[in-house]
C-alpha positions in Angstrom: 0.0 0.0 0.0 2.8 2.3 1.0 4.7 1.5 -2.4 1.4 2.4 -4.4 0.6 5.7 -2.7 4.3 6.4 -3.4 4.2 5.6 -6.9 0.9 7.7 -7.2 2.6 10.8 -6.1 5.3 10.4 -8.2 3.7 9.8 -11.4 1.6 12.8 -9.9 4.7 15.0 -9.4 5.6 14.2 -13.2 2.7 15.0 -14.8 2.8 18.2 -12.6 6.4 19.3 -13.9 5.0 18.2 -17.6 2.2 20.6 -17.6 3.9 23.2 -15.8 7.1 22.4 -18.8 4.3 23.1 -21.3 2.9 26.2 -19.4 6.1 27.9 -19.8 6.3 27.0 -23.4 2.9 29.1 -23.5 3.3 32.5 -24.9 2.6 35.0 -22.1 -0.2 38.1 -22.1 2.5 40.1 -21.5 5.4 42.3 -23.5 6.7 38.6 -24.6 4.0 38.9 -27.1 6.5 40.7 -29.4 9.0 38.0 -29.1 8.8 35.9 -32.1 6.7 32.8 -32.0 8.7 29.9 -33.5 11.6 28.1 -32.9 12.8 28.7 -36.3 16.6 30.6 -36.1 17.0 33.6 -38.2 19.3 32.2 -40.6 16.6 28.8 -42.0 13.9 31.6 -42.2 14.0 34.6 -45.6 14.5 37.7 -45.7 10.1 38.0 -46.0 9.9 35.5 -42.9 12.8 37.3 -41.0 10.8 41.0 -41.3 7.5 38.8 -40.6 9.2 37.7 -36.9 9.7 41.1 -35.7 6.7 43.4 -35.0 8.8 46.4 -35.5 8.8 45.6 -39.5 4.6 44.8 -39.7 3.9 48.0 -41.5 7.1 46.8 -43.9 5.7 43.0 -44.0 2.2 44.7 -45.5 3.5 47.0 -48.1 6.0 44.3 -49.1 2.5 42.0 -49.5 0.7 45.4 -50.7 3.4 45.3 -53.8 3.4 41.5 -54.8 6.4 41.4 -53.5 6.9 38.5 -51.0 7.2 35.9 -53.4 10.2 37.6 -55.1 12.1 37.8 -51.7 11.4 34.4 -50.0 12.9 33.1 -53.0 15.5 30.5 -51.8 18.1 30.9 -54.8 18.6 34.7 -54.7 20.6 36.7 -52.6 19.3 39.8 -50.9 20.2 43.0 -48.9 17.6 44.5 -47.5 17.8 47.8 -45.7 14.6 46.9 -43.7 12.7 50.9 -42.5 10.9 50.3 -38.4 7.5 51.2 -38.2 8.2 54.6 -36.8 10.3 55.3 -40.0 7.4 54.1 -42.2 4.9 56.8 -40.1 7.5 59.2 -40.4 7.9 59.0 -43.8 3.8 59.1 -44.2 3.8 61.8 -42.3 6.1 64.3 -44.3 5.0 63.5 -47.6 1.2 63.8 -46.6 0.1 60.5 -47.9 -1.6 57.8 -45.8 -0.8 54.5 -46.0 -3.9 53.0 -47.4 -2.8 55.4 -50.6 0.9 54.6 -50.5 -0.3 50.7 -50.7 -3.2 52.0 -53.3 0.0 53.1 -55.5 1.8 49.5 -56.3 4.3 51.4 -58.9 5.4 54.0 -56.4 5.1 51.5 -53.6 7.2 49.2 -55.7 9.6 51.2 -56.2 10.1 52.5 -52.6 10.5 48.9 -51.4 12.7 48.6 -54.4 15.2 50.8 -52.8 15.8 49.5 -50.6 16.8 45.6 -51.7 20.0 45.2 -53.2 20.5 41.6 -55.1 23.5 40.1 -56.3 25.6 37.3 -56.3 26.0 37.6 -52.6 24.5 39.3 -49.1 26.1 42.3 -48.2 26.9 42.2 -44.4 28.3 45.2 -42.1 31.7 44.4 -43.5 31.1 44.5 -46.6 28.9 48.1 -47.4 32.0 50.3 -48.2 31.5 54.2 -48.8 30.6 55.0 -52.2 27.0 53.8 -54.6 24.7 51.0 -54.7 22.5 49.6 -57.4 19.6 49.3 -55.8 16.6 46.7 -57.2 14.8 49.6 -58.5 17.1 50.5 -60.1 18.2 53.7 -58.4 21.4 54.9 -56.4 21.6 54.7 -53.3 24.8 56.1 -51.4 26.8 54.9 -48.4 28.8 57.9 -46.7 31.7 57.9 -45.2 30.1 57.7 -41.8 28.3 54.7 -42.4 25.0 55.7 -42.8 23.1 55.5 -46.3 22.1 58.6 -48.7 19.2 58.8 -51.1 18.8 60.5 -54.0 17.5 63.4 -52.2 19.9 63.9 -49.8 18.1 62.3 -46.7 20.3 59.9 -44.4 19.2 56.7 -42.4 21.2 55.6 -39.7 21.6 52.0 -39.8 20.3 50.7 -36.2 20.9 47.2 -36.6 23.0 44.8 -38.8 23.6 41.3 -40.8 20.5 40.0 -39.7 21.1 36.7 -41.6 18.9 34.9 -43.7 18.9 32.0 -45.9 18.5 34.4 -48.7 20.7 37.1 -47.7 20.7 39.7 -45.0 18.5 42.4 -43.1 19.9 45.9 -42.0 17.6 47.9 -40.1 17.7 51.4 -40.3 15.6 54.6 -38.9 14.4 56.4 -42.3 12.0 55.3 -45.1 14.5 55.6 -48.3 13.4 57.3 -51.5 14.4 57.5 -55.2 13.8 60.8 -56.6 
């Protein structure tokens, strides 16, 4: 009897730690919300899946869907750079040129070609290391400029600050940076 009653506790302790195991594999109410959900590591997912893991990059993840675009950049054989704008540089750019985004995403060639510069392809990712001062061929076929302080130039004379870098990808890389980009 004693051997029984001892057994049933600890097959009750066990299935107590199990559930409590899978509690904490739960996602919480809380700021862990934000956290991405998925046991994938950056470098297995795309560049489309990498922006789709952060919730700083949501208003990026539906313009690049808005455009057509995410079929183009989960491809698996191409190699992209993408100087990925945060939300707040996406609202800031909304903000001062008076659009809103339901007519930005209305506009596929414009917002085409936004998104356009800022992806560079080529036969390789370009990490930190590898963005040296000078221009970029950009996929819409603009230039875009790296200064001599590191931060990147559009046609127009605005700057991002690059706030993050070589994000990788199994497609290529992610930079984030502070300022929505745009071609003249």
């Amino acid at each position: 009897m004693k051997i029984t009653k001892i057994a049933t506790i600890g097959t009750l302790a066990l299935s107590i730690a199990g559930l409590s195991a899978c509690n904490n594999m739960m996602p919480s109410k809380s700021a862990d919300m934000k956290a991405p959900m998925h046991s994938q590591s950056m470098a297995k997912m795309n560049v489309v899946q990498v922006a789709q893991s952060n919730p700083d990059f949501s208003v990026l993840v539906e313009a690049v869907q808005a455009a057509g675009l995410a079929g183009m950049l989960s491809d698996p054989n191409a190699h992209y750079t993408v100087f990925a704008p945060t939300n707040a540089a996406f609202m800031q750019a909304l903000q001062e040129t008076g659009m809103t985004k339901a007519q930005l995403f209305a506009n596929k060639p414009l917002l085409t070609k936004v998104l356009g510069y800022h992806v560079v392809s080529g036969d390789m990712a370009m990490y930190a290391k590898d963005v040296k001062p000078g221009n970029v061929m950009t996929a819409s076929k603009d230039t875009l400029m790296v200064t001599k302080e590191g931060k990147l130039m559009d046609e127009n004379g605005r700057t991002a600050n690059i706030l993050k870098t070589d994000i990788a990808a199994n497609n290529g890389v992610v930079h984030v940076i502070d300022k929505v980009l745009l071609p003249k």
